[in-house]
N, C-alpha and C positions, 0 to 999 in steps of 0.2 A: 227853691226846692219843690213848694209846692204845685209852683205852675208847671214845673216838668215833669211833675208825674201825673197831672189833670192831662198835660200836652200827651204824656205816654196812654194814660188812657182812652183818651178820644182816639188817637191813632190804630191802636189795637183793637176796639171797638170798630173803626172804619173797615178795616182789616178784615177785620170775622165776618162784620156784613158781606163786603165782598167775596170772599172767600164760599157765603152762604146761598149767594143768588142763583136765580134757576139758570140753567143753562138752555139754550133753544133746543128743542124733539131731537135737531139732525145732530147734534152735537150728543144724549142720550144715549149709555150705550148699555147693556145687561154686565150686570155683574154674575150672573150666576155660570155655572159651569158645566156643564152634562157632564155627570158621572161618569164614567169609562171603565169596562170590566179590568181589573188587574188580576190575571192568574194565580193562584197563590196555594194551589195542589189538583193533583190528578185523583180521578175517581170511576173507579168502575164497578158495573151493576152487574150481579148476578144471576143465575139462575137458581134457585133453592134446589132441585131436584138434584142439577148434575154439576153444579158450578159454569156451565158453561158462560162465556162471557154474553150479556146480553146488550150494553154500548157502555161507553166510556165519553168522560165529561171532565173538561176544564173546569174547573171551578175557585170562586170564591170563599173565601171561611167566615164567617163570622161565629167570632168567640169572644167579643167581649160586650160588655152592656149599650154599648154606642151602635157598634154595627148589628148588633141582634134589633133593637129596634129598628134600625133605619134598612137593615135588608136592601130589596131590592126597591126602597121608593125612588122617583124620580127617575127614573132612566127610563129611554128611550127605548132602548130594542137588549136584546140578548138574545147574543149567537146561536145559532142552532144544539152545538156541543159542548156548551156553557150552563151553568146553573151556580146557585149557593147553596154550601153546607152550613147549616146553625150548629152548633157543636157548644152543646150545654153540660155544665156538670155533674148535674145529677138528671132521672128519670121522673119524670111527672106527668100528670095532662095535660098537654098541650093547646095552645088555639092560634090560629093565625089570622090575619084579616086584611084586606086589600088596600088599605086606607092611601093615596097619595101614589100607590105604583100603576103606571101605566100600561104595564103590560102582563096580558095573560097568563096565566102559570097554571103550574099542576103540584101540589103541594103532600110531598111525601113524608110522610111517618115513620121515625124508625126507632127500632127499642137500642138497650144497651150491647146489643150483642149484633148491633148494624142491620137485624131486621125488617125489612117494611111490615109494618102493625096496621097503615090506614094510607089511604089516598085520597086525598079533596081532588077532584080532577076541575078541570077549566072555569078556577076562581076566576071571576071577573075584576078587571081593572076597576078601581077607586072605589068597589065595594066595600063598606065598613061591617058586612055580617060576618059573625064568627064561623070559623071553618076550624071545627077542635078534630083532634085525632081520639080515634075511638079509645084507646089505650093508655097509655103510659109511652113516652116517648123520651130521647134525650138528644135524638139528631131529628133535623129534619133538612129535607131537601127540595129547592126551588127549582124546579124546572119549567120550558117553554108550555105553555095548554095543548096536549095533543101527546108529549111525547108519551106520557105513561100509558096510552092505547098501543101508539105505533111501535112500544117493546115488548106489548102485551104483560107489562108488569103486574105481578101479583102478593098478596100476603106472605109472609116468609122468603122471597128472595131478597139476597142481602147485596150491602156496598162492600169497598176496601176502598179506602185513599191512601193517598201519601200527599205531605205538604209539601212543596218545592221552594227551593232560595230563591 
C-alpha cells in the first residue's frame, strides 16, 4: 500500500512539473482581452436655456462598485458617440483621475437634478492627478477629449437617459 501511494506521488509530482514548464515565445499567447464598449442606455445632452437637443450618446453605465472604479481603464478607443455614465447614489464631491485609461476624455459633472456643475476638459491618459468637480456631484460623465468644446457645453445644461435591454 505504501509503495503505491510513494508510486502515486511521484507520478503526480511528475505530472505538475510537466504541466509547469515553459512553453517556447511562439507557442505564448495573451490572456487578456480588450474591453469592448456594451451599450447599456441612450443619453442626451441639452441645452439649459431652451432644451434644445445639443448630441446624444450611447453609453455605458456604471453603477456599481467594480465598474465605478474600473470605468473606462484599459480600452483602447471609444466611438465618437459613446461615453460612460457613473450613476452614484448619493451627491458629494467628486474627483476622477486617469490612472491606467488610455484614452482622452472630457469629464463632466453633474448634480442630482442631471445638471452639469464642472468640466475637466482633455484629462490626459494615465495621468494620476486629481481632476475633482467643483461641486457636489452624483452623475458623472465620460466622454471623448474635445467633445465638450465641439457642443459648446456649459454649466447648467442637463442630460436625460434611458437604460436599454
Amino acid at each position: 500500500m505504501k509503495k503505491t501511494l510513494l508510486s502515486a506521488a511521484i507520478v503526480a509530482t511528475l505530472l505538475s512539473l510537466y504541466n509547469c514548464k515553459d512553453t517556447p515565445n511562439s507557442e505564448n499567447k495573451s490572456l487578456t482581452k480588450e474591453i469592448t464598449f456594451t451599450k447599456e442606455g441612450e443619453l442626451t445632452l441639452l441645452k439649459a436655456k431652451n432644451d434644445s437637443v445639443i448630441g446624444r450618446l450611447d453609453i455605458e453605465i456604471a453603477d456599481d462598485e467594480y465598474s465605478t472604479q474600473t470605468g473606462l481603464m484599459y480600452r483602447k478607443s471609444l466611438g465618437e458617440n459613446q461615453g460612460m455614465l457613473f450613476v452614484f447614489n448619493d451627491s458629494r464631491q467628486r474627483s476622477f483621475y486617469m490612472k491606467n485609461t488610455e484614452i482622452p476624455l472630457d469629464i463632466i459633472y453633474l448634480n442630482s437634478e442631471k445638471e452639469i456643475v464642472s468640466i475637466q476638459k482633455n484629462a490626459k491618459p494615465f495621468d494620476e492627478t486629481s481632476l475633482p468637480s467643483e461641486t457636489v456631484s452624483q452623475y458623472v460623465l465620460e466622454i471623448n477629449a474635445g467633445l465638450s468644446d465641439k457642443w459648446k457645453l456649459e454649466k447648467s445644461d442637463k442630460i436625460e437617459f434611458t437604460i436599454v435591454d
